[in-house]
GUSE-187105 format. One record per residue: y, z, x of N, C-alpha, C, CB in turn; chain; residue in three letters; residue number from 0. Coordinates in nm, 2 decimals. Glycine has a CB too. Layout:
      n_v      n_w      n_u     ca_v     ca_w     ca_u      c_v      c_w      c_u     cb_v     cb_w     cb_u   chain   res     n
        Y        Z        X        Y        Z        X        Y        Z        X        Y        Z        X       A   ALA   NUM
...
END
This chain:
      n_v      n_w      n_u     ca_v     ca_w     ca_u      c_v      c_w      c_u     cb_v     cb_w     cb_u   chain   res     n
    -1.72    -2.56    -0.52    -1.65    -2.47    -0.61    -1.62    -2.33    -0.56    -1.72    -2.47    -0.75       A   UNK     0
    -1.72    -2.29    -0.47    -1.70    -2.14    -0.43    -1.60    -2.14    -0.34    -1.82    -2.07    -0.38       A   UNK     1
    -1.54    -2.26    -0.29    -1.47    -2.26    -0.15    -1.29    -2.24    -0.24    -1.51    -2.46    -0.04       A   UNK     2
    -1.28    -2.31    -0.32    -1.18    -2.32    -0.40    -1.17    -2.17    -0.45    -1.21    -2.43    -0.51       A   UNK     3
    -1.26    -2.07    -0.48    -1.26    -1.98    -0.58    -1.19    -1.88    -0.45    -1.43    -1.96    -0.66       A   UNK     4
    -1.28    -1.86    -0.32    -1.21    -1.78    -0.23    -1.08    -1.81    -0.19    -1.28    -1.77    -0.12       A   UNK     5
    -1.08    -1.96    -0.19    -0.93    -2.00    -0.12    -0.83    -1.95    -0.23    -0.91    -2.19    -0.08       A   UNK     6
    -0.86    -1.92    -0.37    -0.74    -1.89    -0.47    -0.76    -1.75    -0.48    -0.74    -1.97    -0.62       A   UNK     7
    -0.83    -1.68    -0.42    -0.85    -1.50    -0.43    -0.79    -1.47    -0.31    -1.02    -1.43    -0.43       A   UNK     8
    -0.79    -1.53    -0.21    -0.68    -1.54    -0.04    -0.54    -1.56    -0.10    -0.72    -1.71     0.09       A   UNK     9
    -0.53    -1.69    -0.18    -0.37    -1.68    -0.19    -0.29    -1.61    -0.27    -0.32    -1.78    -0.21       A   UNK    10
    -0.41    -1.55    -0.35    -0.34    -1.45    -0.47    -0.28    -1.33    -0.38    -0.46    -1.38    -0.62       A   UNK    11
    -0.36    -1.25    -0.29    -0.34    -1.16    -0.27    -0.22    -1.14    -0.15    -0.45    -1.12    -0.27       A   UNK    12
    -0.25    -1.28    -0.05    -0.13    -1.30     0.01    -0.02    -1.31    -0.01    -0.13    -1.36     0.04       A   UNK    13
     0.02    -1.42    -0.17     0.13    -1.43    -0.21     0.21    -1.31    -0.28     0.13    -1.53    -0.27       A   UNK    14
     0.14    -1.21    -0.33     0.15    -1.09    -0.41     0.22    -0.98    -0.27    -0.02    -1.05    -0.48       A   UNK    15
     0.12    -1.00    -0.19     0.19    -0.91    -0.07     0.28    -0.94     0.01     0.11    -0.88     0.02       A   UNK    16
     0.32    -1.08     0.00     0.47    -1.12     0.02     0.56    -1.11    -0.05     0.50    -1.22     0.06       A   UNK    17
     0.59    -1.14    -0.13     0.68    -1.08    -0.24     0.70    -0.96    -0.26     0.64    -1.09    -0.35       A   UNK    18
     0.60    -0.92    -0.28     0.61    -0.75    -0.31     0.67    -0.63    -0.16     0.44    -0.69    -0.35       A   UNK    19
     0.66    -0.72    -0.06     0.75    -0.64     0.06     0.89    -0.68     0.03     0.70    -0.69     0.23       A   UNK    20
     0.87    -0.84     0.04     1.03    -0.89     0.00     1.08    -0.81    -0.06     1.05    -1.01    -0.07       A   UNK    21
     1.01    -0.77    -0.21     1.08    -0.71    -0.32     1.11    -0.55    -0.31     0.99    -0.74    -0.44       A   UNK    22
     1.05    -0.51    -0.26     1.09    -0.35    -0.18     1.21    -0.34    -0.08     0.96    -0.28    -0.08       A   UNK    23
     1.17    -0.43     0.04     1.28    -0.44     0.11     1.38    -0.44     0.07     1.29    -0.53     0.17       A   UNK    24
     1.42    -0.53     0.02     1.58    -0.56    -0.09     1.61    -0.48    -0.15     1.60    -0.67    -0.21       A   UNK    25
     1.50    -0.35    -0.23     1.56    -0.24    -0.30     1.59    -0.16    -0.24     1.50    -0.18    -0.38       A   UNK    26
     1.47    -0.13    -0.12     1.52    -0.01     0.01     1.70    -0.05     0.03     1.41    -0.05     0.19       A   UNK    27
     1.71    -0.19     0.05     1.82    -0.18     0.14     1.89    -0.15     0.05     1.85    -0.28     0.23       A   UNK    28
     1.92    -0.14    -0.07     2.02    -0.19    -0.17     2.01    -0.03    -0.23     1.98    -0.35    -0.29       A   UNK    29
     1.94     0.03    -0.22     1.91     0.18    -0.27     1.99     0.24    -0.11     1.69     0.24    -0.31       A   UNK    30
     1.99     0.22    -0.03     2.04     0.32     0.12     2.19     0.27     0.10     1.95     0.26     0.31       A   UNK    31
     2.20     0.14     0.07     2.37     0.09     0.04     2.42     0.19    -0.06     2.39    -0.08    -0.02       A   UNK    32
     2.35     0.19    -0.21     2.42     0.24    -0.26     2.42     0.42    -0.28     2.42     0.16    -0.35       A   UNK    33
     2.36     0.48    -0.18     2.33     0.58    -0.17     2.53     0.62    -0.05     2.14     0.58    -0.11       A   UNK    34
     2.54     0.55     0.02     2.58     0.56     0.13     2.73     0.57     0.12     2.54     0.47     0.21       A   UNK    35
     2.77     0.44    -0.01     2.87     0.46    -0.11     2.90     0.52    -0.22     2.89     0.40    -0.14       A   UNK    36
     2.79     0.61    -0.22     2.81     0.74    -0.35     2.72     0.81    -0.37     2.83     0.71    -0.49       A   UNK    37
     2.74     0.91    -0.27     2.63     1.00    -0.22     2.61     1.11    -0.34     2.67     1.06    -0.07       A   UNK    38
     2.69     1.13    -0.44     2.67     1.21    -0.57     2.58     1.14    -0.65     2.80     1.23    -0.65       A   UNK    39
     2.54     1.03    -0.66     2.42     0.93    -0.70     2.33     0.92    -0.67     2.43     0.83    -0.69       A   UNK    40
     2.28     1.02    -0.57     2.18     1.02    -0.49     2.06     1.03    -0.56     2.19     1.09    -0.41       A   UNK    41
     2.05     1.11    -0.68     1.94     1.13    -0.72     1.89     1.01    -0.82     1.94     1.26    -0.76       A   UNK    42
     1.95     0.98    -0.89     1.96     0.89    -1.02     1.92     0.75    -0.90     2.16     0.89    -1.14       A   UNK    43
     1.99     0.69    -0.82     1.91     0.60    -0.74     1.83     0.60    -0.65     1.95     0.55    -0.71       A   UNK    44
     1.78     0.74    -0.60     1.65     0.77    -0.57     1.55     0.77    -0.69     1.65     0.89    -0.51       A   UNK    45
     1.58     0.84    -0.81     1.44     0.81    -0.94     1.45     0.64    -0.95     1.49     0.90    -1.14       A   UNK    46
     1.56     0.55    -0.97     1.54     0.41    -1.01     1.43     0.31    -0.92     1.69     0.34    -1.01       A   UNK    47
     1.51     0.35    -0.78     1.43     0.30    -0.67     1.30     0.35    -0.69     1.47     0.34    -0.55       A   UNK    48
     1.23     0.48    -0.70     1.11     0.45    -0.69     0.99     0.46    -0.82     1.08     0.55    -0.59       A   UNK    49
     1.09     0.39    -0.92     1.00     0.37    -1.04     0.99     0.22    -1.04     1.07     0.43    -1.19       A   UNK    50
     1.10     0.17    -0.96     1.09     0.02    -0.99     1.00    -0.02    -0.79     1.31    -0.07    -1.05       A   UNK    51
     0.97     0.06    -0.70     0.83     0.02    -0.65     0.70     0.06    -0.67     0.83     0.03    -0.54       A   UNK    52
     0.74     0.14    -0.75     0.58     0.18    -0.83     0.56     0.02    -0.93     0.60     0.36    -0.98       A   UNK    53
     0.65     0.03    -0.98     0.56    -0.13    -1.07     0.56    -0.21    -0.97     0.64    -0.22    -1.21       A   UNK    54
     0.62    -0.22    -0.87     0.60    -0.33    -0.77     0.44    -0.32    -0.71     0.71    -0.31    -0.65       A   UNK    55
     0.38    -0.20    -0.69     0.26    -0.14    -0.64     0.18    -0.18    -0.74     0.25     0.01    -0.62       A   UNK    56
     0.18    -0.18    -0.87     0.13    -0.20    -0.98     0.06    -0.32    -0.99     0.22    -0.20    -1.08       A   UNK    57
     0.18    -0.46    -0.97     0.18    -0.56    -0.98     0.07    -0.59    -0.82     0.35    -0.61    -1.00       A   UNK    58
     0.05    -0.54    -0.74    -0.03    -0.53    -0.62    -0.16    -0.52    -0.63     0.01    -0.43    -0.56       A   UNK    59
    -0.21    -0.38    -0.70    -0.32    -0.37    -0.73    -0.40    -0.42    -0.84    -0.33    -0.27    -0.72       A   UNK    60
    -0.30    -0.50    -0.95    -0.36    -0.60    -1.04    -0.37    -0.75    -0.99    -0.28    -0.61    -1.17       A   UNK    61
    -0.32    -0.73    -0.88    -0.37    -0.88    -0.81    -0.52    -0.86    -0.72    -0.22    -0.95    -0.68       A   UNK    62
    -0.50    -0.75    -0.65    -0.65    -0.68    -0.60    -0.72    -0.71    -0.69    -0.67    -0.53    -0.59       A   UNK    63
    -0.69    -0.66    -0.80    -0.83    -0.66    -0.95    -0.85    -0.81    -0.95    -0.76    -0.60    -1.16       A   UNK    64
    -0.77    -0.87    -0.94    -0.79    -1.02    -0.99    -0.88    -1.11    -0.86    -0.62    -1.11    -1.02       A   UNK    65
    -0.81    -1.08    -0.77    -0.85    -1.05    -0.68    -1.04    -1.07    -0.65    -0.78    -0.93    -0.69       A   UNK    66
    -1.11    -0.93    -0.68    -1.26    -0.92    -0.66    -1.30    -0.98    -0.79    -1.33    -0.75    -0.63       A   UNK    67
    -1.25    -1.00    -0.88    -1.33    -1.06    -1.02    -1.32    -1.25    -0.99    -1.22    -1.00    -1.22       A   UNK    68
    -1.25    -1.26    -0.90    -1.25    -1.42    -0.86    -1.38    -1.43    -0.74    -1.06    -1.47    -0.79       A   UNK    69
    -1.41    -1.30    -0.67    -1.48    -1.36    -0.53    -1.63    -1.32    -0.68    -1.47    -1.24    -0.30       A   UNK    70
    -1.61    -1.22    -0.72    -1.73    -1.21    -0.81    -1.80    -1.26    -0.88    -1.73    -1.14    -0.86       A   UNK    71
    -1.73    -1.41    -0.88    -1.78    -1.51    -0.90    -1.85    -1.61    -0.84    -1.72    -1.54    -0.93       A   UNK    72
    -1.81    -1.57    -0.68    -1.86    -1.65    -0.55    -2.04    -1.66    -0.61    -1.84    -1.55    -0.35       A   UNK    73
END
């Protein structure tokens, strides 16, 4: 049972940190696009962009949390 318990505290945090680059990437790129095509916008999609990778960060360190309360069970 303990083997199962690490192997699902490994893939939580793996799969969380793939996504969550994925999911930045795509905004980076899509925040520099639309920055590039309307550079008077700059600020309004500089605040969107980095409120929406903060919850991405969010979503990161509540997989961490979940994370040590799964091995804390080892």
């Amino acid at each position: 049972m303990t083997g199962i318990i690490a192997i699902a505290a490994g893939l939580a945090m793996g799969l969380a940190a793939i996504g969550i680059a994925i999911g930045q990437g795509i905004i980076g790129a899509r925040a520099v696009e639309s920055i590039a095509r309307q550079p008077e916008a700059q600020g309004g999609i500089r605040t969107t962009m980095i409120v929406a990778m903060a919850i991405m960060e969010t979503i990161g360190v509540l997989t961490f949390v979940i994370a040590i309360i799964l091995t804390g069970r080892l």
